[in-house]
C-alpha positions as YAML, in Angstrom:
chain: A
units: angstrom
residues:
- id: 1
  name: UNK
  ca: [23.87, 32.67, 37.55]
- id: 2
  name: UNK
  ca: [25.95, 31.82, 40.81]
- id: 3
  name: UNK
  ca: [29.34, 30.25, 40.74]
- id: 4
  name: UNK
  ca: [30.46, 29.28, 43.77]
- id: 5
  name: UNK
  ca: [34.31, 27.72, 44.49]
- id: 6
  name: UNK
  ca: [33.53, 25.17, 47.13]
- id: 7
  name: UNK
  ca: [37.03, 25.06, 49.15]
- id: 8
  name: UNK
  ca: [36.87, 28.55, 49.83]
- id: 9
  name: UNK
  ca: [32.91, 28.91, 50.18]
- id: 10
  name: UNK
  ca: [32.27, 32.33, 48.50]
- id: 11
  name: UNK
  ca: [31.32, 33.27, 44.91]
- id: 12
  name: UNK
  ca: [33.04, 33.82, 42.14]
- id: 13
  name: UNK
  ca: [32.08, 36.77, 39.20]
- id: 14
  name: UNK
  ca: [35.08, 35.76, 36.66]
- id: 15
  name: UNK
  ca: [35.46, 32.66, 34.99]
- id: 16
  name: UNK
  ca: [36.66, 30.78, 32.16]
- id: 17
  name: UNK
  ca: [35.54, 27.37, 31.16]
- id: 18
  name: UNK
  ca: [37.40, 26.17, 28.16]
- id: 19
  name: UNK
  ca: [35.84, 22.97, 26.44]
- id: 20
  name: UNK
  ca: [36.93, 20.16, 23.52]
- id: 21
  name: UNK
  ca: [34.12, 19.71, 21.42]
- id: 22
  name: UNK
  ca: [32.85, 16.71, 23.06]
- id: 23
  name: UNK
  ca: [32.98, 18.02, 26.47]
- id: 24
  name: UNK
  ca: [30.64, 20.76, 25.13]
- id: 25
  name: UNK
  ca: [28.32, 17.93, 23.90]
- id: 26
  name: UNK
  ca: [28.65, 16.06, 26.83]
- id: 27
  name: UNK
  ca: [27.64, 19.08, 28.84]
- id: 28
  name: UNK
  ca: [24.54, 20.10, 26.55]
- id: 29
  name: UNK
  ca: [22.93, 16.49, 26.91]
- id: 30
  name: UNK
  ca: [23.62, 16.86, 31.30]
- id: 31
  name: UNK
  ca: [21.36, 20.31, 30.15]
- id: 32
  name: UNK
  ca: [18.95, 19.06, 28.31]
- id: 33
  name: UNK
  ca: [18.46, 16.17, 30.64]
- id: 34
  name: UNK
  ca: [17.88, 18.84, 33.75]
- id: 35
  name: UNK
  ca: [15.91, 20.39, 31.29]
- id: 36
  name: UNK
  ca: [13.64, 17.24, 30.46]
- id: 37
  name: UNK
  ca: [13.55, 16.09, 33.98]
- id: 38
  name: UNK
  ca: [12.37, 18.54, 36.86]
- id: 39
  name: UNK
  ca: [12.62, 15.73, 39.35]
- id: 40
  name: UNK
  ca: [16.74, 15.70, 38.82]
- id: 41
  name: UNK
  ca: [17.49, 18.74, 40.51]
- id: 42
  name: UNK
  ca: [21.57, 18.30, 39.71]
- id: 43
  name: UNK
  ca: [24.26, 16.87, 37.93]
- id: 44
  name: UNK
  ca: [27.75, 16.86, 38.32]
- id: 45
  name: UNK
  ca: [30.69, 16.51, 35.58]
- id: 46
  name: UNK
  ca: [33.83, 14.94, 37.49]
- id: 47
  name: UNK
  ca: [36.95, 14.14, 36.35]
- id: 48
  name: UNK
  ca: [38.63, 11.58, 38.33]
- id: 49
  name: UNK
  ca: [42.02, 10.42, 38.25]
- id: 50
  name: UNK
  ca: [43.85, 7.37, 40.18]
- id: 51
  name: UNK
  ca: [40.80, 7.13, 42.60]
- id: 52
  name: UNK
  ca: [41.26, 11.48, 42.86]
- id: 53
  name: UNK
  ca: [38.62, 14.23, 42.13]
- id: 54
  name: UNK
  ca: [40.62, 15.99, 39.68]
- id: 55
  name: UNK
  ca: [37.36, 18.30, 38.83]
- id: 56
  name: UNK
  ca: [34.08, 18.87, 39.55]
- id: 57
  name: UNK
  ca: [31.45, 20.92, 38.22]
- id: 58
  name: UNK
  ca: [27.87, 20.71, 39.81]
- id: 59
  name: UNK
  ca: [24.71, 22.25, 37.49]
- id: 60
  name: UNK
  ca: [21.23, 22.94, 38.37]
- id: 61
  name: UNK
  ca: [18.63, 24.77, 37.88]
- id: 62
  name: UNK
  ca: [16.85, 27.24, 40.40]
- id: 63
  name: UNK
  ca: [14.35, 29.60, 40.10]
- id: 64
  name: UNK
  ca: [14.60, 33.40, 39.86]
- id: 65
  name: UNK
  ca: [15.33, 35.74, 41.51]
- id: 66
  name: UNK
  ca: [18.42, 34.83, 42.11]
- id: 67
  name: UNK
  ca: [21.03, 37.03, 44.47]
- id: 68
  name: UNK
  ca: [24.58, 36.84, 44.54]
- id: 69
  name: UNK
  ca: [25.93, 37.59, 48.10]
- id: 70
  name: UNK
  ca: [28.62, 39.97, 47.62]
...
């Protein structure tokens, strides 16, 4: 697993991701549909609010092995 914070273009190692019920649901169908579908190689989840990207959050799947630059 990588997690990367875009705006400052390094990795992260801690993080928490807290979720309402049917943002967890909403997530696990984006997952099962990357899952399902090899030829989508990414989703995002955005929040956007008066025309603004609140939040993003980009999934995909890679293959292993998988580094993290440190």
């Amino acid at each position: 697993m990588r997690i990367t914070d875009y705006e400052q273009s390094k990795n992260l190692s801690d993080v928490a991701i807290s979720l309402t019920r049917d943002e967890a649901e909403e997530l696990h169908l984006y997952l099962c549909t990357l899952l399902k579908r090899p030829s989508v190689s990414a989703i995002h989840l955005s929040e956007i609010t008066n025309g603004k990207l609140e939040r993003d959050l980009r999934l995909e799947i890679t293959q292993p092995p998988f580094r993290l630059a440190v």
